[in-house]
OpenMM code with the backbone's topology and positions (N, CA, C; nanometers):
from openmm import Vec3, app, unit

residues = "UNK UNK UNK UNK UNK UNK UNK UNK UNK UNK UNK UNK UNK UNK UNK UNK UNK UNK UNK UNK UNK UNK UNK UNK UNK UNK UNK UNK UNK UNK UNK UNK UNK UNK UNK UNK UNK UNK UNK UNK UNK UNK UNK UNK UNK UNK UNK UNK UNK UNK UNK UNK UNK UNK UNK UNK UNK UNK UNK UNK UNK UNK UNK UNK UNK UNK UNK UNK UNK UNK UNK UNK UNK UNK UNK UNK UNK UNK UNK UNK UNK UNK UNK UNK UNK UNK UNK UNK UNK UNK UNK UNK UNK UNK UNK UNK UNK UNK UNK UNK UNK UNK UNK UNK UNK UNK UNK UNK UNK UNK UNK UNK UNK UNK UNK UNK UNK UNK UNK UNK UNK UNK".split()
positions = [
    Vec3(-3.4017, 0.9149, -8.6640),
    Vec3(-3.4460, 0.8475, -8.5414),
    Vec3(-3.3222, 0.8036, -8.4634),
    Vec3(-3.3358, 0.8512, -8.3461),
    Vec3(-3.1955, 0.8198, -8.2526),
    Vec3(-3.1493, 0.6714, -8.2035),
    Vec3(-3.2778, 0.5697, -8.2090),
    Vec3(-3.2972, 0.4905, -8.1577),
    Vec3(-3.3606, 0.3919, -8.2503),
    Vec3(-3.3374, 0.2950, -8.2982),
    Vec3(-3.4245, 0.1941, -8.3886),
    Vec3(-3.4579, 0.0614, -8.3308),
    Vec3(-3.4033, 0.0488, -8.1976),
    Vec3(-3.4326, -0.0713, -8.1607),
    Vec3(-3.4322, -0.0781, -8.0219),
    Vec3(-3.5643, -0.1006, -7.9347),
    Vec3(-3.5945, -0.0871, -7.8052),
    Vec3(-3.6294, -0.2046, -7.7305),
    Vec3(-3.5344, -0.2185, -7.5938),
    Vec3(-3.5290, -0.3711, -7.5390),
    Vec3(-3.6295, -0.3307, -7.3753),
    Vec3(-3.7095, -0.3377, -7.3689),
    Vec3(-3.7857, -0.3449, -7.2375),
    Vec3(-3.7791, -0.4940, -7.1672),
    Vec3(-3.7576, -0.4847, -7.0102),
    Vec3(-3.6772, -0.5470, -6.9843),
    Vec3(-3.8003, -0.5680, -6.8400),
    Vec3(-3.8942, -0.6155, -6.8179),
    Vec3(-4.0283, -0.5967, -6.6932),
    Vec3(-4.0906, -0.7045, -6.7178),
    Vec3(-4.0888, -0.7577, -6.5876),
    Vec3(-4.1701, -0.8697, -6.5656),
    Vec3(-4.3769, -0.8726, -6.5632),
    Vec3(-4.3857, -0.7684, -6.5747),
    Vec3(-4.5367, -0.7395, -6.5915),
    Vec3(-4.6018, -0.7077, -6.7401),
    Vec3(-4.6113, -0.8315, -6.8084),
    Vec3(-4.6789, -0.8407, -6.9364),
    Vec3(-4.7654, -0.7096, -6.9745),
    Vec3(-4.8492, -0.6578, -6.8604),
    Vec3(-4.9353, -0.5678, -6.9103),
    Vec3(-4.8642, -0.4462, -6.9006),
    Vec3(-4.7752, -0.4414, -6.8653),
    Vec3(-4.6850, -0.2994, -6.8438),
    Vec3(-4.5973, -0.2911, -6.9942),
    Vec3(-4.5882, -0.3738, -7.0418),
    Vec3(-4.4651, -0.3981, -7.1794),
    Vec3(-4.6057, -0.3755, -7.2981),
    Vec3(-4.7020, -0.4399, -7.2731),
    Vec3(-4.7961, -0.4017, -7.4074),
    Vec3(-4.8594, -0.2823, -7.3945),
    Vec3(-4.8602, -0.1918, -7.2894),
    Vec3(-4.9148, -0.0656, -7.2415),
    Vec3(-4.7486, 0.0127, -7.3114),
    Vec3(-4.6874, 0.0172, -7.2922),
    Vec3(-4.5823, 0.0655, -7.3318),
    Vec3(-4.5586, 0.0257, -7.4690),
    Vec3(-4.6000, -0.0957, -7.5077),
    Vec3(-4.5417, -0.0718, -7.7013),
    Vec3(-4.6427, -0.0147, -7.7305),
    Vec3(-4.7762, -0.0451, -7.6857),
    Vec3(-4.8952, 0.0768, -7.7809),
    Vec3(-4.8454, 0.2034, -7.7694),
    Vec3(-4.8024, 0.2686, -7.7064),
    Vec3(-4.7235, 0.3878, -7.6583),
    Vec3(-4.6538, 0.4369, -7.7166),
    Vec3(-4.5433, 0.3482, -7.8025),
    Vec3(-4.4251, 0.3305, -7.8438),
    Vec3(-4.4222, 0.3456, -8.0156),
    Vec3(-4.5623, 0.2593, -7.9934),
    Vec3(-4.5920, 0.2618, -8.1779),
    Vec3(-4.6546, 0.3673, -8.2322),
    Vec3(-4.7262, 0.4667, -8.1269),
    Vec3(-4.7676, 0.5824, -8.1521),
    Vec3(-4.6925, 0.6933, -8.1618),
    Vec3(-4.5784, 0.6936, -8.1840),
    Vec3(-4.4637, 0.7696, -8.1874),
    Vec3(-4.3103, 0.7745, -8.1896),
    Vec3(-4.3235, 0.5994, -8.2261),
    Vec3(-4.2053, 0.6155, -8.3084),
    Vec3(-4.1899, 0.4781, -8.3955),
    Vec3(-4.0754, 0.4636, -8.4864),
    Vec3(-4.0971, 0.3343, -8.5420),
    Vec3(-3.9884, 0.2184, -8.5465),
    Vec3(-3.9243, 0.2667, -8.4310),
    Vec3(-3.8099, 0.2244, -8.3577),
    Vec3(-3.9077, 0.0511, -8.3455),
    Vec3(-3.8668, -0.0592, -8.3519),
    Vec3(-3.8425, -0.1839, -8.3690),
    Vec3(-3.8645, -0.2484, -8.1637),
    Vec3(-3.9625, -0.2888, -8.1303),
    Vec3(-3.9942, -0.3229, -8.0215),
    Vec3(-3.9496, -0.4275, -7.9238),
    Vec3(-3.8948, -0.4692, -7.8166),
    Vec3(-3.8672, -0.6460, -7.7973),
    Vec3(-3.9143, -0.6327, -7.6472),
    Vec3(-3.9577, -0.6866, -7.5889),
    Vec3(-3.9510, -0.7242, -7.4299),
    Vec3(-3.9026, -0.8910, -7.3769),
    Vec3(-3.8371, -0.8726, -7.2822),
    Vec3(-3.8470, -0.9807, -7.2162),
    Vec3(-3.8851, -0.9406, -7.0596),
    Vec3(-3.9388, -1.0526, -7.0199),
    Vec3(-3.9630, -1.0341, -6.8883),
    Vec3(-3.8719, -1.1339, -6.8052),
    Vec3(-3.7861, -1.1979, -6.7914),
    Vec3(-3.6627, -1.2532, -6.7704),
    Vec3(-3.5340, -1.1911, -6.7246),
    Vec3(-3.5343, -1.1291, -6.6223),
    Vec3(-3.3702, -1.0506, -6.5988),
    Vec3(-3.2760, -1.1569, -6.6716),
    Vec3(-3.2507, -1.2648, -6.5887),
    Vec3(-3.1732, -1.3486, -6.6432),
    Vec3(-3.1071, -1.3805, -6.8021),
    Vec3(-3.2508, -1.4059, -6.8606),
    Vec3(-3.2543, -1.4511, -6.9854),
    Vec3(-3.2342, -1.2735, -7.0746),
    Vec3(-3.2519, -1.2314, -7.0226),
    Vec3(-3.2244, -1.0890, -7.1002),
    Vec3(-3.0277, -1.0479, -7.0996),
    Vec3(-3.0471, -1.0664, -6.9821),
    Vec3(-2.9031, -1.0325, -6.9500),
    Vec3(-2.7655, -1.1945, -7.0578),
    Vec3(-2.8366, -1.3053, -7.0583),
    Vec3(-2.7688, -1.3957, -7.1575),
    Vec3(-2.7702, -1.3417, -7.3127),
    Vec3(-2.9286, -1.3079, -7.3431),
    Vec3(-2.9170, -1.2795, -7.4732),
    Vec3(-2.8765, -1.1322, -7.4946),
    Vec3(-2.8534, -1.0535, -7.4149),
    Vec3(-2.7383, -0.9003, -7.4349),
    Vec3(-2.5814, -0.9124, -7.4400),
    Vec3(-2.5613, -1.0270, -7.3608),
    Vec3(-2.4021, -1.0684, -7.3776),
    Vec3(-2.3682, -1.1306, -7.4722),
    Vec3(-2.4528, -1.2907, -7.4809),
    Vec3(-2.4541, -1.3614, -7.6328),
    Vec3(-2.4721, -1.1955, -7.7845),
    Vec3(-2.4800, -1.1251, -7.7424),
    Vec3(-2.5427, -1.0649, -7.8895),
    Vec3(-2.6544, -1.1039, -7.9553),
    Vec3(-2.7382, -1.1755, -7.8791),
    Vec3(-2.8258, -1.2244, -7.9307),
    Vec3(-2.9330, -1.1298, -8.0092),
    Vec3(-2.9311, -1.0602, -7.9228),
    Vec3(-3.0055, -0.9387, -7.9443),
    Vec3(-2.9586, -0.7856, -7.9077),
    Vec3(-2.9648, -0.7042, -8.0102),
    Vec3(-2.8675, -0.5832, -7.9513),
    Vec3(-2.9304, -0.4227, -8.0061),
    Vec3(-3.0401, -0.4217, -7.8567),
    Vec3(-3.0707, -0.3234, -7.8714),
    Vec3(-3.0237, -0.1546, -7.8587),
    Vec3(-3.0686, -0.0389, -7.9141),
    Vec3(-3.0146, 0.0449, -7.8876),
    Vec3(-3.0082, 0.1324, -7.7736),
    Vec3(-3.0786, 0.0457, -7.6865),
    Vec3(-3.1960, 0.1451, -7.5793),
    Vec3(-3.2751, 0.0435, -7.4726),
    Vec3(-3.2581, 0.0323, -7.3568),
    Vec3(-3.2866, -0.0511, -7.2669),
    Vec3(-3.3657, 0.0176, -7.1857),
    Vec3(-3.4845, -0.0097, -7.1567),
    Vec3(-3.5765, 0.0439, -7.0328),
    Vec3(-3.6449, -0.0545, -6.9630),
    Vec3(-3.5320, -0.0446, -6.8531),
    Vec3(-3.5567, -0.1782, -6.6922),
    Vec3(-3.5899, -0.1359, -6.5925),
    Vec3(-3.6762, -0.2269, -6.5872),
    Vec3(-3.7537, -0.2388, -6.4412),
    Vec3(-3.6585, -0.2445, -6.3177),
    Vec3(-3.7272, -0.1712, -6.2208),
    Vec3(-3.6229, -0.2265, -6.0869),
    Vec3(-3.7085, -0.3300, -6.0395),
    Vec3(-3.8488, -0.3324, -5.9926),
    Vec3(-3.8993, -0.4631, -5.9421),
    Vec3(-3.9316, -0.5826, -6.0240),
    Vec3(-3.8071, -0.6506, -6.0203),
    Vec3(-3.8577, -0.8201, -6.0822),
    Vec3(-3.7982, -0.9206, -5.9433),
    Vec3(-3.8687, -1.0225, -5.9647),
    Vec3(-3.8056, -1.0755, -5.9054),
    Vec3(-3.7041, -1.2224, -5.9522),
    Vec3(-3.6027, -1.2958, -5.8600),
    Vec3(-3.4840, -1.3331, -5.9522),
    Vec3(-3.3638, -1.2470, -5.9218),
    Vec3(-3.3837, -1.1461, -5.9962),
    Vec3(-3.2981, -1.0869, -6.0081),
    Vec3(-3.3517, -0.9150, -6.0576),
    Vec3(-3.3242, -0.8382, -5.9259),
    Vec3(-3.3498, -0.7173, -5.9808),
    Vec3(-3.3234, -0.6063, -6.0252),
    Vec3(-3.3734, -0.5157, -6.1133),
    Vec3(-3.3433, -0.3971, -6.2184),
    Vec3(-3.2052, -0.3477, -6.1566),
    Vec3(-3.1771, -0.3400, -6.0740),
    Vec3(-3.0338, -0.2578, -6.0170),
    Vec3(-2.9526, -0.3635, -6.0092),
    Vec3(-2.9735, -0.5014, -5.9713),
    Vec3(-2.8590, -0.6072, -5.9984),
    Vec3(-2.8139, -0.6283, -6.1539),
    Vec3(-2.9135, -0.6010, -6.2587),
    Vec3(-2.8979, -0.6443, -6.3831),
    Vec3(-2.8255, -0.5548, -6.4381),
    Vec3(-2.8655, -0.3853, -6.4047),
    Vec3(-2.8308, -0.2842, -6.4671),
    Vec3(-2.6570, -0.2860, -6.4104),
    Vec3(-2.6474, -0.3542, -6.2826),
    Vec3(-2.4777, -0.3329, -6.2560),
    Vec3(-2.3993, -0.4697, -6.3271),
    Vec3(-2.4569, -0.5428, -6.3808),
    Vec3(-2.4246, -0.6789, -6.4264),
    Vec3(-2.4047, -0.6418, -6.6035),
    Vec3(-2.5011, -0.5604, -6.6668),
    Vec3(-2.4672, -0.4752, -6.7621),
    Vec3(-2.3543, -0.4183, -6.7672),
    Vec3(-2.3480, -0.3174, -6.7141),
    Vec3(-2.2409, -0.2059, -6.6799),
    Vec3(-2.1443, -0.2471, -6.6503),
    Vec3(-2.0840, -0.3771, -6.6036),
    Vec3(-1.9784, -0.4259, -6.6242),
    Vec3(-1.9201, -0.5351, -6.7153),
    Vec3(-2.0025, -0.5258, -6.8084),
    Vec3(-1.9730, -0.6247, -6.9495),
    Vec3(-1.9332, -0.5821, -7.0092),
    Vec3(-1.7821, -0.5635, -7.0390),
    Vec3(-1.7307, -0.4652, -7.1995),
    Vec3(-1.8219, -0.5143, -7.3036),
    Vec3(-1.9177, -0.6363, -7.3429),
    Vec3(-1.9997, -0.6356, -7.4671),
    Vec3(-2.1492, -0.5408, -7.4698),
    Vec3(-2.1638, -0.4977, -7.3863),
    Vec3(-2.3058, -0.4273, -7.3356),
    Vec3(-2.3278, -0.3048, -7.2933),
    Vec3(-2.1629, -0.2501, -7.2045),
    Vec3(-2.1896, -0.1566, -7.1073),
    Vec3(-2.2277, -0.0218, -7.1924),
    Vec3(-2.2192, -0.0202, -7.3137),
    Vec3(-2.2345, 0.1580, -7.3136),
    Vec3(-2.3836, 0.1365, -7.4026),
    Vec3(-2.4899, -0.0075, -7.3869),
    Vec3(-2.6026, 0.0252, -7.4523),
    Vec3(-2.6526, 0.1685, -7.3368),
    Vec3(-2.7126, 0.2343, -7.3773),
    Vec3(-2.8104, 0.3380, -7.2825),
    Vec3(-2.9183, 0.2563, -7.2263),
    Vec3(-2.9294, 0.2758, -7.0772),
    Vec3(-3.0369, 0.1907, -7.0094),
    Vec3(-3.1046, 0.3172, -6.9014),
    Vec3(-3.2571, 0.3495, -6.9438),
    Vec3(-3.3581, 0.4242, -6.8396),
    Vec3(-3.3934, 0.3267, -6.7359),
    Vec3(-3.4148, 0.3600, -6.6152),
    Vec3(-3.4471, 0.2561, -6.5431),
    Vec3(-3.6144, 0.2995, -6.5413),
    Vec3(-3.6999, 0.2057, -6.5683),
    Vec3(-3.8371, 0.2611, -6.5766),
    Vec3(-3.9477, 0.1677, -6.5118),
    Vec3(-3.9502, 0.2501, -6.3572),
    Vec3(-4.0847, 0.1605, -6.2823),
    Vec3(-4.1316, 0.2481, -6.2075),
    Vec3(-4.2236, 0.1618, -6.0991),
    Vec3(-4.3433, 0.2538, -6.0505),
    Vec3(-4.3024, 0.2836, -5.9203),
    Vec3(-4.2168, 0.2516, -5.8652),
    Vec3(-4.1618, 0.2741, -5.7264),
    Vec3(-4.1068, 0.4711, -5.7307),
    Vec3(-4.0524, 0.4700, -5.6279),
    Vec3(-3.9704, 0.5814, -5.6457),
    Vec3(-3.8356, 0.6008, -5.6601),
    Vec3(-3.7812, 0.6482, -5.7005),
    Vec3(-3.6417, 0.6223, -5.7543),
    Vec3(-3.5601, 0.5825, -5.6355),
    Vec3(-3.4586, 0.5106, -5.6892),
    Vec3(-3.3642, 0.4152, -5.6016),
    Vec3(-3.3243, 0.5311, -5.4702),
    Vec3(-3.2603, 0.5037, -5.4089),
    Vec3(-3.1737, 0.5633, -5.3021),
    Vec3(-3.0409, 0.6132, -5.3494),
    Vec3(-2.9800, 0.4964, -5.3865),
    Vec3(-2.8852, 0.5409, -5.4677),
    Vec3(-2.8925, 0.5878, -5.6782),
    Vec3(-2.7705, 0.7176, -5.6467),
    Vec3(-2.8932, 0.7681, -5.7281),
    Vec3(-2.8514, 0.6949, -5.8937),
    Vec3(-2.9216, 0.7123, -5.9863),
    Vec3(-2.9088, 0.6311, -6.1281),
    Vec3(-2.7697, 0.6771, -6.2113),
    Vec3(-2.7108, 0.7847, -6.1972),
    Vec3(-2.6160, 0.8381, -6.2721),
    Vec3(-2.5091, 0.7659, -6.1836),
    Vec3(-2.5518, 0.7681, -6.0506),
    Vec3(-2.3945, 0.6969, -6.0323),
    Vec3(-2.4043, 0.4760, -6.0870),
    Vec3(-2.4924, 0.4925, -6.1077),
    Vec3(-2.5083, 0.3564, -6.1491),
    Vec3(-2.4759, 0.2963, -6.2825),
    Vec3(-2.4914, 0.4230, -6.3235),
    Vec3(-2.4375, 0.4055, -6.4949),
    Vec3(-2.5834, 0.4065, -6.5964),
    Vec3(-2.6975, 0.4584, -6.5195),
    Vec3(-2.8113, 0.4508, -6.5971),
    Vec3(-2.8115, 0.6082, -6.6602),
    Vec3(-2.8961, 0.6069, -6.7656),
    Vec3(-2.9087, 0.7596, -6.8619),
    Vec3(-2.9749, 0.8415, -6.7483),
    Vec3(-3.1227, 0.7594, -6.7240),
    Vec3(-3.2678, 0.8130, -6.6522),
    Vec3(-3.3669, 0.7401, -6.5604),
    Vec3(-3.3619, 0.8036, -6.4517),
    Vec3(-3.5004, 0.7199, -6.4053),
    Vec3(-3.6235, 0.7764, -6.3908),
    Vec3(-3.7274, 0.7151, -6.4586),
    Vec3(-3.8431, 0.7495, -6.4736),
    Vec3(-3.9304, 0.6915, -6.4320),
    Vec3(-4.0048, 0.7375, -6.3942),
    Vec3(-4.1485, 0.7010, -6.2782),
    Vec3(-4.2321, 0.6371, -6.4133),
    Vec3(-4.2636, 0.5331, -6.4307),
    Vec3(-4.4129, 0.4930, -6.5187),
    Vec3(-4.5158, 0.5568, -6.4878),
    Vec3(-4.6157, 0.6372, -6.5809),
    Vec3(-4.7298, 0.6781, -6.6176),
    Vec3(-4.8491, 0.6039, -6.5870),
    Vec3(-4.9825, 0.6026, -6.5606),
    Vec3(-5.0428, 0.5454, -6.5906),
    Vec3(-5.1766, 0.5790, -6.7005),
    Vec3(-5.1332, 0.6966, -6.7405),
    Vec3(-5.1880, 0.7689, -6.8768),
    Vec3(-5.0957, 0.7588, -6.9741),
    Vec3(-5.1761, 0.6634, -7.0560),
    Vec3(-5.1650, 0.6258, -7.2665),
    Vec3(-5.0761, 0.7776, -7.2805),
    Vec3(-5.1492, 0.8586, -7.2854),
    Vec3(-5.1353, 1.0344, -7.3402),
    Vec3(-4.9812, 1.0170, -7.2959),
    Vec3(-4.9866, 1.0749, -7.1386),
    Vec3(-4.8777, 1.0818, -7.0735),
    Vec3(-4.7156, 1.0270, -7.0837),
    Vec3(-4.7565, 0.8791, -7.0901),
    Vec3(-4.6461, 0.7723, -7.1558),
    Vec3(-4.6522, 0.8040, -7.2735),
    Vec3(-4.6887, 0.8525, -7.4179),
    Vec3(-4.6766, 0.8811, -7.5370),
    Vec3(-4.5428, 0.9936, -7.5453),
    Vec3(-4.6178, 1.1621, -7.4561),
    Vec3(-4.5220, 1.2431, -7.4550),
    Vec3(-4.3435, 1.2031, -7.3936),
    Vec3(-4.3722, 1.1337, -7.2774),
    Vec3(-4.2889, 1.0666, -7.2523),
    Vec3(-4.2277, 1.0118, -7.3060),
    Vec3(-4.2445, 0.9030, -7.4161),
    Vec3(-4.1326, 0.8767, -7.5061),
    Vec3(-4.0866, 0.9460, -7.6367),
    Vec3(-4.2057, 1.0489, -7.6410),
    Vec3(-4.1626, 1.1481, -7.7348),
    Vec3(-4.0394, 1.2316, -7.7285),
    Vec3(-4.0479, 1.2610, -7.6277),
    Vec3(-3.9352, 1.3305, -7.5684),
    Vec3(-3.8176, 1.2988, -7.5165),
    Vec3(-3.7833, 1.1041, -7.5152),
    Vec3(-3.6625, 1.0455, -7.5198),
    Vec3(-3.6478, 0.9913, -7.6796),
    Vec3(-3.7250, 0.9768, -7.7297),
    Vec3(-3.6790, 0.9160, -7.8625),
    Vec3(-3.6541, 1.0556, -7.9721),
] * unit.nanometer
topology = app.Topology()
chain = topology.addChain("A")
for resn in residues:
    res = topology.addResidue(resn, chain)
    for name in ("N", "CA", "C"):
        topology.addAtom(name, app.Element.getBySymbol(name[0]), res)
């Protein structure tokens, strides 16, 4: 398994438990969400928590998925976790590789769909 430990990072509760049912159906990689840019971004620097695999939202508000993901990316304690950027909008303008993200992926709103989907990153 490439991945044993997955940090989802979305302010929409029902979007993070739609995604671990998802998650548990195909793989057994170790689950966490916060919905907190902020508080996510403290406990990734603290080490608090150190996942292998980050999939962030761009719409939160606070602070959003492209402010966090460049606030990442410049932390020598964090920058080379792998981070998908994963929401329902359409992908940024500017594009994700120059941002320092792996992938951006459009959210599903098919169980099935989101399953293959992480089948095929994990």
């Amino acid at each position: 398994m490439k991945y044993k430990t997955i940090l989802q990072i979305d302010d929409d509760f029902d979007d993070c438990e739609f995604f671990q049912q998802a998650l548990e159906g195909v793989s057994n990689a170790v689950y966490m969400a916060l919905h907190n840019p902020i508080e996510a971004l403290q406990k990734l620097t603290s080490r608090e928590i150190k996942p292998d695999l980050i999939f962030l939202d761009i719409n939160m508000p606070i602070m959003t998925g492209l402010e966090l993901l460049a606030e990442i990316k410049k932390n020598d304690i964090i920058k080379n976790i792998p981070v998908i950027l994963f929401s329902t909008g359409p992908a940024p303008i500017v594009h994700h590789k120059t941002m320092g993200a792996e992938n951006y992926l459009t959210k599903p709103n098919n169980f099935n769909e989101l399953k293959n989907l992480l089948k095929d990153i994990l």
